[in-house]
C-alpha positions as MATLAB code, in Angstrom:
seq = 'XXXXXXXXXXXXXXXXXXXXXXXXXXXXXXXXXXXXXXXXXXXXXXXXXXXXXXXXXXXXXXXXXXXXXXXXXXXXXXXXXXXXXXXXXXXXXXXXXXXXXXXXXXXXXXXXXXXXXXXXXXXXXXXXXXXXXXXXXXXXXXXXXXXXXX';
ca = [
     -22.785 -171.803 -133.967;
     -24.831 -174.177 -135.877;
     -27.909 -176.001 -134.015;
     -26.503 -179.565 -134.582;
     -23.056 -178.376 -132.873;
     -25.103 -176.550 -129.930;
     -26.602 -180.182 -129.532;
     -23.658 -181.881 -129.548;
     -21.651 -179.083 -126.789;
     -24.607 -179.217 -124.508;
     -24.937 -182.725 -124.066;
     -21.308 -183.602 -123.794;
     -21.503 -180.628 -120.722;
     -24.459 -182.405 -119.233;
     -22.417 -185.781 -119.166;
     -19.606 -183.494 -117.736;
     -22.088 -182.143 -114.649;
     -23.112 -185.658 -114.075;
     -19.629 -187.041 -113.851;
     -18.613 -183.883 -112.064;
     -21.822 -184.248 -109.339;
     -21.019 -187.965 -108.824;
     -17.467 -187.380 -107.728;
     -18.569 -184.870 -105.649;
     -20.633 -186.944 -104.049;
     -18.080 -189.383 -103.860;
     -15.662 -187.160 -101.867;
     -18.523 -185.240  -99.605;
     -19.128 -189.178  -98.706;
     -15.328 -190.131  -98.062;
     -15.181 -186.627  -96.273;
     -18.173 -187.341  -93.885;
     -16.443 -190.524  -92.761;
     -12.901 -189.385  -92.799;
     -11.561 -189.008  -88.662;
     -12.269 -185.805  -87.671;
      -9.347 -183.088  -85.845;
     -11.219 -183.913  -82.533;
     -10.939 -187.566  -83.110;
      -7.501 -187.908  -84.399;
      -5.078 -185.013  -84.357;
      -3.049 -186.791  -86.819;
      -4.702 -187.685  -89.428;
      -5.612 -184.928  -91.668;
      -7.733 -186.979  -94.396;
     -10.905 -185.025  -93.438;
      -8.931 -181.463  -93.926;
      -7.531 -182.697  -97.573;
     -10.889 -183.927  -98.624;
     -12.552 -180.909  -97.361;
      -9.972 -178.764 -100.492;
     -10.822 -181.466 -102.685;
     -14.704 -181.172 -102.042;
     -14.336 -177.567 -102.290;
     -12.077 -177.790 -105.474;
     -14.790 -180.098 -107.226;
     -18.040 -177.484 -106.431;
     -15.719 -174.785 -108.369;
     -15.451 -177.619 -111.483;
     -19.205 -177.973 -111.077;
     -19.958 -174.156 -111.149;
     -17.560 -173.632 -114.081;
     -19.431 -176.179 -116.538;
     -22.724 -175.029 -115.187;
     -21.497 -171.202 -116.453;
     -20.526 -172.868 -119.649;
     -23.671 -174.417 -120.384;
     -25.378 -171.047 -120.139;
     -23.014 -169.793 -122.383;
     -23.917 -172.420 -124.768;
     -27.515 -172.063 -124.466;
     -27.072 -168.544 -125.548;
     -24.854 -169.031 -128.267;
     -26.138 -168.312 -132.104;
     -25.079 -168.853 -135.886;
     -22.324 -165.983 -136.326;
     -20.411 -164.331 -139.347;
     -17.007 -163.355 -137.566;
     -15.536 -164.776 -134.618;
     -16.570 -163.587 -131.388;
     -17.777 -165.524 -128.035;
     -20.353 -168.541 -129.141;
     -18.448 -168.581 -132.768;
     -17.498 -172.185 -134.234;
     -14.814 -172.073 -136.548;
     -12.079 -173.362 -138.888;
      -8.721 -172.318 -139.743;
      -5.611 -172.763 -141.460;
      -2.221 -173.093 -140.348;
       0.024 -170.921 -143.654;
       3.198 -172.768 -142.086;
       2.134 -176.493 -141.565;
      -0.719 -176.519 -143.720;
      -1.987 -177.949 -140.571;
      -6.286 -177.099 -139.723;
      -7.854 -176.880 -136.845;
     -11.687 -177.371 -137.181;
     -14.565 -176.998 -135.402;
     -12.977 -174.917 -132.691;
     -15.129 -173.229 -130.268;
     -14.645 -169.454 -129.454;
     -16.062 -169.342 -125.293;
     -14.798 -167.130 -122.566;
     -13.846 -169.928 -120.328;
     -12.216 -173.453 -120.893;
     -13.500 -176.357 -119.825;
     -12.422 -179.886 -120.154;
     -14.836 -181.591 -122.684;
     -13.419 -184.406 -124.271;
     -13.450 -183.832 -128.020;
     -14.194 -179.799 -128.163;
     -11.278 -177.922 -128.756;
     -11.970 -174.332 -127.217;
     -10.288 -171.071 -127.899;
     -10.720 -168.005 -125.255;
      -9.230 -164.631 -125.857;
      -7.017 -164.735 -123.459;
      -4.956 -167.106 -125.483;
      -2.293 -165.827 -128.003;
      -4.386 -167.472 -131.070;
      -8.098 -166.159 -129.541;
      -6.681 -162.632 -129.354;
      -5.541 -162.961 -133.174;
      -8.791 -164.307 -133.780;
     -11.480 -161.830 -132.211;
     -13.311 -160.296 -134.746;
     -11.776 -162.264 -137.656;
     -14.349 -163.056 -140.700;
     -14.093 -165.748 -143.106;
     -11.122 -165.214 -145.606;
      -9.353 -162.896 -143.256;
      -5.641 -163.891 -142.325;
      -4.441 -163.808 -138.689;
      -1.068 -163.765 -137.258;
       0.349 -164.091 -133.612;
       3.365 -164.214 -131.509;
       4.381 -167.451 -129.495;
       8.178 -167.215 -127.959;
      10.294 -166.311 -130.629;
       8.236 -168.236 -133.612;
       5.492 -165.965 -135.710;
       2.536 -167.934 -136.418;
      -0.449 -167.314 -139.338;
      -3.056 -168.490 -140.943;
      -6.133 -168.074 -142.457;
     -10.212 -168.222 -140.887;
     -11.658 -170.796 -143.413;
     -15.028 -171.519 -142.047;
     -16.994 -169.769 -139.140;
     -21.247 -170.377 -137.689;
];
């Protein structure tokens, strides 16, 4: 992956962790003040906001492993974890660029990621530039081309 894109992954993760810590503060917050079982057998706020809080720590650790993947990642020839790339659709004609090869998905607005445990990253591991790909979706055969990787 080239520096600039690096750059660009990292700091749209940072803004991620920062959304991702204020919410969590948010609901720890609402949580905290939320009736507790003692205080009102009835209302279970504090109990759903307890799942929530815990749901929103596993966000945070998720982008926090994918910004150590990113700070790891380097310029590459064939596509493999850390691997940017472009390709090409041989039935639509349709490209996908800029895609990011990572072993986890997170949602970063903008960065279209591609694990192998996806139909198309499986097709793709170890792919060069110029090589042709092909994968099964359902019934429908899909191919293309790698056009560009770093």
């Amino acid at each position: 992956m080239k520096l600039a894109s690096k750059e660009k992954y990292l700091k749209k993760t940072e803004e991620k962790l920062a959304e991702a810590r204020k919410y969590l503060d948010y609901l720890e917050d609402a949580r905290n003040q939320a009736p507790s079982a003692m205080e009102s057998r009835h209302d279970t706020s504090r109990e759903t906001l307890e799942m929530e809080v815990a749901a929103q720590k596993e966000v945070i650790k998720g982008l926090k492993q994918f910004e150590e993947f990113l700070k790891g990642c380097q310029e590459m020839s064939q596509i493999k974890e850390g691997a940017e790339f472009s390709i090409e659709f041989s039935d639509s004609g349709e490209k996908m660029q800029g895609a990011l090869y990572a072993p986890i998905s997170v949602g970063l607005e903008g960065i279209r990621i591609i694990t192998s445990k996806s139909p198309l990253g499986a097709a793709l591991l170890g792919k060069t530039t110029g090589n042709s790909f092909s994968y099964q979706v359902g019934n429908s055969q899909i191919s293309g081309k790698v056009e560009e990787i770093s």
